[in-house]
Backbone and ligand atoms as CSV (ligand in chain L), in Angstrom:
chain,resi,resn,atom,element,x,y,z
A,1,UNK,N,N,0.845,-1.198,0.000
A,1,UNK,CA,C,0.000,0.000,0.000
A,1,UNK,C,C,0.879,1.246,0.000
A,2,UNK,N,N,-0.006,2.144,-0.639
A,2,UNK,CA,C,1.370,3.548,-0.709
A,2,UNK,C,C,0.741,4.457,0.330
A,3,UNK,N,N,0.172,4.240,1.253
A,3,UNK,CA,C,-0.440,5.430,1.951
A,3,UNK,C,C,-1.652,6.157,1.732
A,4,UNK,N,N,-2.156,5.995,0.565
A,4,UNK,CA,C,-2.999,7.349,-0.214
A,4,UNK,C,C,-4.538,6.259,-0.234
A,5,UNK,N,N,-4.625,5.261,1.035
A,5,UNK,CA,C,-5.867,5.043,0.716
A,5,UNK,C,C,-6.753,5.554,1.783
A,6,UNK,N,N,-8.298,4.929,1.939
A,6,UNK,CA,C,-9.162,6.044,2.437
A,6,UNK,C,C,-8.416,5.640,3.847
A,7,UNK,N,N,-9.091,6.954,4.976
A,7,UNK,CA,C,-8.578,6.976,6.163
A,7,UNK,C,C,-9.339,5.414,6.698
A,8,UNK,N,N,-8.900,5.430,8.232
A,8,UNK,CA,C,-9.343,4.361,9.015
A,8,UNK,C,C,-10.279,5.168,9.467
A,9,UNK,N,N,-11.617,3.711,9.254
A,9,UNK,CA,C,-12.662,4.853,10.242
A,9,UNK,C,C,-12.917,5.263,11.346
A,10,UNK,N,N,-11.932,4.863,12.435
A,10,UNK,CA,C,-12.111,5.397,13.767
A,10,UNK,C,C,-11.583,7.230,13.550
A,11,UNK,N,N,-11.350,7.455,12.453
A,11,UNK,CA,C,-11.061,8.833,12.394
A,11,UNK,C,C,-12.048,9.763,12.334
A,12,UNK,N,N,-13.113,8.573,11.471
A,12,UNK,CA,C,-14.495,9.252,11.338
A,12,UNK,C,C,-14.966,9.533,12.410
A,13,UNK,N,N,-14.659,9.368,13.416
A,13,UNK,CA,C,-15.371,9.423,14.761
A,13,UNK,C,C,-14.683,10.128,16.094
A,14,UNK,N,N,-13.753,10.394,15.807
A,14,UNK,CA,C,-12.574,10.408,16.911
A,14,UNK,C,C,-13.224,11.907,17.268
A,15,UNK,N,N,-13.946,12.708,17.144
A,15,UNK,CA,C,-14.043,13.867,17.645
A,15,UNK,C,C,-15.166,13.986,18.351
A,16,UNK,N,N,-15.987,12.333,18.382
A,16,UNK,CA,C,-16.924,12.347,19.502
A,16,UNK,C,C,-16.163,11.833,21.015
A,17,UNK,N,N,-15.134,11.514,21.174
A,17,UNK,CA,C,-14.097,11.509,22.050
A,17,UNK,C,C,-14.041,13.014,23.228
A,18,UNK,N,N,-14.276,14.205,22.004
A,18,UNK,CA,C,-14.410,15.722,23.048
A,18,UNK,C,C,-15.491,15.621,23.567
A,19,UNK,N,N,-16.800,14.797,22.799
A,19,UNK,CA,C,-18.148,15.808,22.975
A,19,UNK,C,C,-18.998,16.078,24.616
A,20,UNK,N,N,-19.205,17.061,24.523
A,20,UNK,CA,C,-19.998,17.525,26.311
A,20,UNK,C,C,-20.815,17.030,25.950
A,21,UNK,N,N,-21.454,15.923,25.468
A,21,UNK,CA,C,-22.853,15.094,25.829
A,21,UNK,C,C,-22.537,13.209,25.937
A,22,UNK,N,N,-21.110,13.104,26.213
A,22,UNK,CA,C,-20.793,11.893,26.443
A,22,UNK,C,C,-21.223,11.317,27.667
A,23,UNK,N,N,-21.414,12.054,28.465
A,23,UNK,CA,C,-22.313,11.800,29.774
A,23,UNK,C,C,-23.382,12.399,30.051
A,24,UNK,N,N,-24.098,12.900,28.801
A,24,UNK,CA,C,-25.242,13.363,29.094
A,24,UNK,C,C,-26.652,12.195,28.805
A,25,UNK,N,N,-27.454,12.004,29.331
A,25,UNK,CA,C,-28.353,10.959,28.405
A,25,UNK,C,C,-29.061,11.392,27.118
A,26,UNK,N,N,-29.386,10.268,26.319
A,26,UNK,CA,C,-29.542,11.017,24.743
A,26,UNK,C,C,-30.659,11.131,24.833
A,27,UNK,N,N,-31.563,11.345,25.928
A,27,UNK,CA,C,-33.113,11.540,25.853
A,27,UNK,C,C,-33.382,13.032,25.862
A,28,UNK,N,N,-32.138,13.212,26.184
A,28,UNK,CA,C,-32.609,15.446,26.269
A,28,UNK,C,C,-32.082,15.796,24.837
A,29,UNK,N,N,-31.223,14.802,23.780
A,29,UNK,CA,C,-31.097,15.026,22.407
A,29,UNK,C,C,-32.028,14.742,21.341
A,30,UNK,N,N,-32.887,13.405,22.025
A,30,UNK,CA,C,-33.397,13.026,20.799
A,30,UNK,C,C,-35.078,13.150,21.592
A,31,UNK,N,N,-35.928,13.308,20.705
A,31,UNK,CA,C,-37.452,13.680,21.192
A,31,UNK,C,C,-38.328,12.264,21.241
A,32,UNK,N,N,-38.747,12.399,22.435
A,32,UNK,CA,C,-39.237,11.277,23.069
A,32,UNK,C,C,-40.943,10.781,22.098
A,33,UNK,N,N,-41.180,10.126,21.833
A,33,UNK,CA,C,-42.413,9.952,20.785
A,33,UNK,C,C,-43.732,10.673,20.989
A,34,UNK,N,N,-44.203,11.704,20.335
A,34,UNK,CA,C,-45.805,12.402,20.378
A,34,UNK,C,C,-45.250,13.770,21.209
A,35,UNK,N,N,-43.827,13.749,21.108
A,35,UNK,CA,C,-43.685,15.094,22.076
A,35,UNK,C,C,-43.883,16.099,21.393
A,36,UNK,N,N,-44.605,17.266,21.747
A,36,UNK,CA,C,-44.632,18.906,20.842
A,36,UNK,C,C,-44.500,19.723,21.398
A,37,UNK,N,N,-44.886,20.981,21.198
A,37,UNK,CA,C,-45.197,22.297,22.046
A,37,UNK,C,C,-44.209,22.589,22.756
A,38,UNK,N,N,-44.627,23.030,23.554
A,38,UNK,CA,C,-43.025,24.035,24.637
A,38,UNK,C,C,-42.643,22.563,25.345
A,39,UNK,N,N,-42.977,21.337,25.536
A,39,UNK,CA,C,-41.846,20.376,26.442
A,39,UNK,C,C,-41.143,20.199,25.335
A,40,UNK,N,N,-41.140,20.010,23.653
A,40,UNK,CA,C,-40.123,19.921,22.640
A,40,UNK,C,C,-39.048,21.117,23.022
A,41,UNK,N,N,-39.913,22.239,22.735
A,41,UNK,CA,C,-38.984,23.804,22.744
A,41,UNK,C,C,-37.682,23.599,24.181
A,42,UNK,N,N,-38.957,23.368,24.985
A,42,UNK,CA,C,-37.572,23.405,26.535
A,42,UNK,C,C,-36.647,22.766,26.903
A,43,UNK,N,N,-36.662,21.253,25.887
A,43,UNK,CA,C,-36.079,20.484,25.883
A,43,UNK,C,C,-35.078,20.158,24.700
A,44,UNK,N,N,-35.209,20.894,23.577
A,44,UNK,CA,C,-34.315,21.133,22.566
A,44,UNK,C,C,-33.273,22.267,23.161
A,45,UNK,N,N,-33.864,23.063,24.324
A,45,UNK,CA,C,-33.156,23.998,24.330
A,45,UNK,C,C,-32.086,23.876,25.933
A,46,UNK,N,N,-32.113,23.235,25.931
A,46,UNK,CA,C,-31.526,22.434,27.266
A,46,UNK,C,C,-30.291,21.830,26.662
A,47,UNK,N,N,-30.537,20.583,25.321
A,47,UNK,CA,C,-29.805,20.063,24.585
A,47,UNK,C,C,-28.656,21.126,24.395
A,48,UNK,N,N,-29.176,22.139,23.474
A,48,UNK,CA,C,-28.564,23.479,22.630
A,48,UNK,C,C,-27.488,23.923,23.964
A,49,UNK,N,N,-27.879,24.002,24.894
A,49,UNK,CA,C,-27.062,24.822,25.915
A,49,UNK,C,C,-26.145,23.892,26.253
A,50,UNK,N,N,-26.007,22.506,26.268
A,50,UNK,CA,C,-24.856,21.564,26.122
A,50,UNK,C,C,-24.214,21.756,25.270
A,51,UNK,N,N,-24.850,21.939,24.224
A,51,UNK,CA,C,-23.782,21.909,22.712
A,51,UNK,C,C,-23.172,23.350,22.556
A,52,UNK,N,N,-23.792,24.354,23.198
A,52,UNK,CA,C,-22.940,25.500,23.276
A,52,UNK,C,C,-22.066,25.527,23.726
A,53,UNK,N,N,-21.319,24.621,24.505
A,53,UNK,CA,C,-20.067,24.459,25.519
A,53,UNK,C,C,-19.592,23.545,24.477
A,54,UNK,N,N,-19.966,22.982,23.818
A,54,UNK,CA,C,-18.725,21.464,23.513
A,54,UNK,C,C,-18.002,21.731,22.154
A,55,UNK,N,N,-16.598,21.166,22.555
A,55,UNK,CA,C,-15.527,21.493,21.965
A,55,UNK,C,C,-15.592,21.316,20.333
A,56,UNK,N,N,-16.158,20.190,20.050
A,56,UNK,CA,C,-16.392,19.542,18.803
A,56,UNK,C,C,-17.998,19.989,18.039
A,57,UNK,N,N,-18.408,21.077,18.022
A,57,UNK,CA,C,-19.393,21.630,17.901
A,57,UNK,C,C,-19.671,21.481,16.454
A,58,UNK,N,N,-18.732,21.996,15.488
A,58,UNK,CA,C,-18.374,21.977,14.346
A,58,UNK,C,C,-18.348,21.119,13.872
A,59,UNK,N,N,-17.571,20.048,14.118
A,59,UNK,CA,C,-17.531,18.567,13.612
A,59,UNK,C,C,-19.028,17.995,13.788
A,60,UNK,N,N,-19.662,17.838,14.810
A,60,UNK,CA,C,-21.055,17.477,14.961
A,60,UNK,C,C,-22.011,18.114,14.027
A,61,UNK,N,N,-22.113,19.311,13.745
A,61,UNK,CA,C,-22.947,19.765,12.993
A,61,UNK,C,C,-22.307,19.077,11.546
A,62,UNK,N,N,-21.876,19.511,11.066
A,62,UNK,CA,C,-20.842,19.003,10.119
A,62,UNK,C,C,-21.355,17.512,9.677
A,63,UNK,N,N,-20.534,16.762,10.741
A,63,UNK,CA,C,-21.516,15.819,10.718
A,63,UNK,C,C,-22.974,14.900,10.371
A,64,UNK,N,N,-23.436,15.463,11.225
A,64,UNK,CA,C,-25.239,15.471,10.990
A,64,UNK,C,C,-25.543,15.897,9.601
A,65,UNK,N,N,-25.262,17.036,9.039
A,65,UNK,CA,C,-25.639,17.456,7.862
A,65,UNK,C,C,-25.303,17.053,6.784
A,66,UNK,N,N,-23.924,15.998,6.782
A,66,UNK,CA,C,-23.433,15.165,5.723
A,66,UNK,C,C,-24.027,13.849,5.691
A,67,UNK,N,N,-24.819,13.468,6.690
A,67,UNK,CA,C,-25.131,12.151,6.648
A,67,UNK,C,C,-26.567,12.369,6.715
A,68,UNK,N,N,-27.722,13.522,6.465
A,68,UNK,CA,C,-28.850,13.956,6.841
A,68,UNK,C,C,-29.801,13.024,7.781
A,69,UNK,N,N,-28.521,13.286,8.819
A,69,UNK,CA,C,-29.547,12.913,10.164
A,69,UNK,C,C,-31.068,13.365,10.552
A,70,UNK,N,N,-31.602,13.163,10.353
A,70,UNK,CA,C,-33.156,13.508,10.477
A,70,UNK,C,C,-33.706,14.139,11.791
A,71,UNK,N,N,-32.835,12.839,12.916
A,71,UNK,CA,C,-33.748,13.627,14.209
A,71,UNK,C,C,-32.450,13.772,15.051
A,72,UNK,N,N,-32.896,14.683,16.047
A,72,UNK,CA,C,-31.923,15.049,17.646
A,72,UNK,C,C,-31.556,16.499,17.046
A,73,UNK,N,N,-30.876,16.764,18.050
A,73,UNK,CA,C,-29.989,17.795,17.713
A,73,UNK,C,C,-28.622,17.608,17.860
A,74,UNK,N,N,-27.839,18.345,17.083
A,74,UNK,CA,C,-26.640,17.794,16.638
A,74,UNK,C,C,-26.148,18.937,16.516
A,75,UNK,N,N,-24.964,19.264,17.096
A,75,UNK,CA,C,-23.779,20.703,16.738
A,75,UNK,C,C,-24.953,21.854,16.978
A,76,UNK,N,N,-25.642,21.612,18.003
A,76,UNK,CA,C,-26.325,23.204,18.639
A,76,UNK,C,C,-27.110,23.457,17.800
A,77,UNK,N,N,-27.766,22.676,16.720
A,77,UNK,CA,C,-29.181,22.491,15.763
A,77,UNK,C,C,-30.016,21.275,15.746
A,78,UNK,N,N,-31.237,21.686,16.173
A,78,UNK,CA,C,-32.152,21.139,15.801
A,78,UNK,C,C,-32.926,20.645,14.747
A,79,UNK,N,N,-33.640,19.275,14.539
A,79,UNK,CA,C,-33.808,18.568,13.372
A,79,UNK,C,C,-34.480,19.968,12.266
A,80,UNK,N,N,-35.432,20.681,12.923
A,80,UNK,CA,C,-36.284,21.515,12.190
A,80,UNK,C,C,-34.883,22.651,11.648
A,81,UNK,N,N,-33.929,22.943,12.465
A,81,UNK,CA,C,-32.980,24.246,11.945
A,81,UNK,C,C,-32.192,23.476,10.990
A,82,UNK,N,N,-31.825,21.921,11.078
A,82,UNK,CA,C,-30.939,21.603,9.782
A,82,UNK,C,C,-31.935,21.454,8.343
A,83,UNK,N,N,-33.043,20.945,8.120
A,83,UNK,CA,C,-34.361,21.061,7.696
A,83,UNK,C,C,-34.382,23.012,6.992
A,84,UNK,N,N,-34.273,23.531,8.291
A,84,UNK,CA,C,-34.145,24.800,7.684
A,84,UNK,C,C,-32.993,25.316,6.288
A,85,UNK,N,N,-32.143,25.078,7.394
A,85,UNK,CA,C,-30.719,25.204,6.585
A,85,UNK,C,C,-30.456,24.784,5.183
A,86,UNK,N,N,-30.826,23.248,4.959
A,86,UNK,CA,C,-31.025,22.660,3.927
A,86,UNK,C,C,-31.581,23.225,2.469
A,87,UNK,N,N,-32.937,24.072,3.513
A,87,UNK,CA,C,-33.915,24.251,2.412
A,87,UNK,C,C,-33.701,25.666,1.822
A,88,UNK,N,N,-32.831,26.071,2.404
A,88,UNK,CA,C,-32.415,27.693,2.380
A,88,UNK,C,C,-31.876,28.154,0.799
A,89,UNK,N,N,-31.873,28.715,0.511
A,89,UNK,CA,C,-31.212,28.975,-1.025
A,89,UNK,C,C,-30.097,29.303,-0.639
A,90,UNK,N,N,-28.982,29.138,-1.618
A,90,UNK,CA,C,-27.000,29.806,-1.127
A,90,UNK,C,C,-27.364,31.099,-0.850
A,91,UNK,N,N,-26.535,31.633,0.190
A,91,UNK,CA,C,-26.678,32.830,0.507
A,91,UNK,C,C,-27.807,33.836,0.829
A,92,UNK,N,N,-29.066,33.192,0.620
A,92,UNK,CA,C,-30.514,33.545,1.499
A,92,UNK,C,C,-29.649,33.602,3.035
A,93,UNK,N,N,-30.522,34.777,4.230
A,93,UNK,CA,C,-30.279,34.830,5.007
A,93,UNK,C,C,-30.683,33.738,5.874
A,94,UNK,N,N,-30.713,33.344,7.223
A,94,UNK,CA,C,-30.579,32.412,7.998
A,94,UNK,C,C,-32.248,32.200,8.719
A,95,UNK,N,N,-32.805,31.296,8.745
A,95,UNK,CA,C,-34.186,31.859,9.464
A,95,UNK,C,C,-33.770,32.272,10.618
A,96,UNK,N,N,-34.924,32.392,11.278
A,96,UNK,CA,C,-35.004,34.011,12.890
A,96,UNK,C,C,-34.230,32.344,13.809
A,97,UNK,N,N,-35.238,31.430,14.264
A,97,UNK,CA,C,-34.881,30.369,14.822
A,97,UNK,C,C,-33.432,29.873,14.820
A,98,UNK,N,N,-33.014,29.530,13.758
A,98,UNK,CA,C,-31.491,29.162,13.177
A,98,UNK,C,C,-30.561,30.496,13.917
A,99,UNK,N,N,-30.682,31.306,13.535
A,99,UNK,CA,C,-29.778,32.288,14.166
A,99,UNK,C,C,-30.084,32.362,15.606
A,100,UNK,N,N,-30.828,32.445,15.808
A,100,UNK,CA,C,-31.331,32.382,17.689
A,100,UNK,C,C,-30.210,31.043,18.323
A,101,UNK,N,N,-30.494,30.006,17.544
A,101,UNK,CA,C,-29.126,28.864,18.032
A,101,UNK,C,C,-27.987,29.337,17.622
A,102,UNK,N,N,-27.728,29.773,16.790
A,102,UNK,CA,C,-26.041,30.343,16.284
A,102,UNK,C,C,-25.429,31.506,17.809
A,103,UNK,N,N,-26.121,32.168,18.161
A,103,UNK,CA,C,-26.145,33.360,18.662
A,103,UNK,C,C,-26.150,32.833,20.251
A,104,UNK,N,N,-27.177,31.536,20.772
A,104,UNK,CA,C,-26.774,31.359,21.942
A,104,UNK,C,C,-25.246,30.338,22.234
A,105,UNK,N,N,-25.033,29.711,20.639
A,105,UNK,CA,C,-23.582,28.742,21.204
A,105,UNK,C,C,-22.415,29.826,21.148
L,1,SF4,S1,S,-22.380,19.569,19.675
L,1,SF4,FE1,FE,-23.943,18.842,21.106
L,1,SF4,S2,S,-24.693,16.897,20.271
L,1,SF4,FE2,FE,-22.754,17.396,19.239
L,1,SF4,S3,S,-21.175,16.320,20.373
L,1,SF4,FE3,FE,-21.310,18.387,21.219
L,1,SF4,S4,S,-22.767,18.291,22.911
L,1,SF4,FE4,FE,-23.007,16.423,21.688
């Protein structure tokens, strides 16, 4: 082998090694079934305030959005803000929501 083949995949992963939700439980990430209304909101936003601290923030979002993770929140966005993001045209501004998470991490 000359070196130049794909990486090993523990590389793919190695930056969940930083993340501030390695001891968190994934029930405040991912939405518990028939949940809506403000226990979704208070509880996405609980998530968000973890992910505003964690080191690997970038990589997670990053992440999520390359593999279109559907649900949780991931890199300080929520399923509906990557959904947003997605649907956004290049360079259209950011919805109100989406920036409201940018602004508290
Ligand atoms: S950004 Fe949030 S979901 Fe992603 S690793 Fe960090 S704490 Fe976990």
């Amino acid at each position: 082998m000359n070196g130049a083949g794909p990486r090993p995949i523990a590389a793919l992963w190695e930056w969940q090694e930083s993340a501030a939700c390695r001891d968190v439980s994934d029930t405040l990430f991912f939405s518990p079934f028939r949940e809506r209304g403000a226990a979704r909101r208070e509880r996405e936003a609980r998530a968000q305030k973890v992910c505003a601290g964690c080191p690997v923030r970038e990589e997670c979002a990053q992440f999520a959005m390359e593999i279109g993770e559907e649900h949780g929140t991931w890199g300080g966005m929520t399923s509906q803000e990557r959904v947003e993001l997605l649907r956004r045209p290049r360079g259209a501004a950011p919805a109100r929501r989406a920036q409201r998470s940018a602004k508290a991490a």
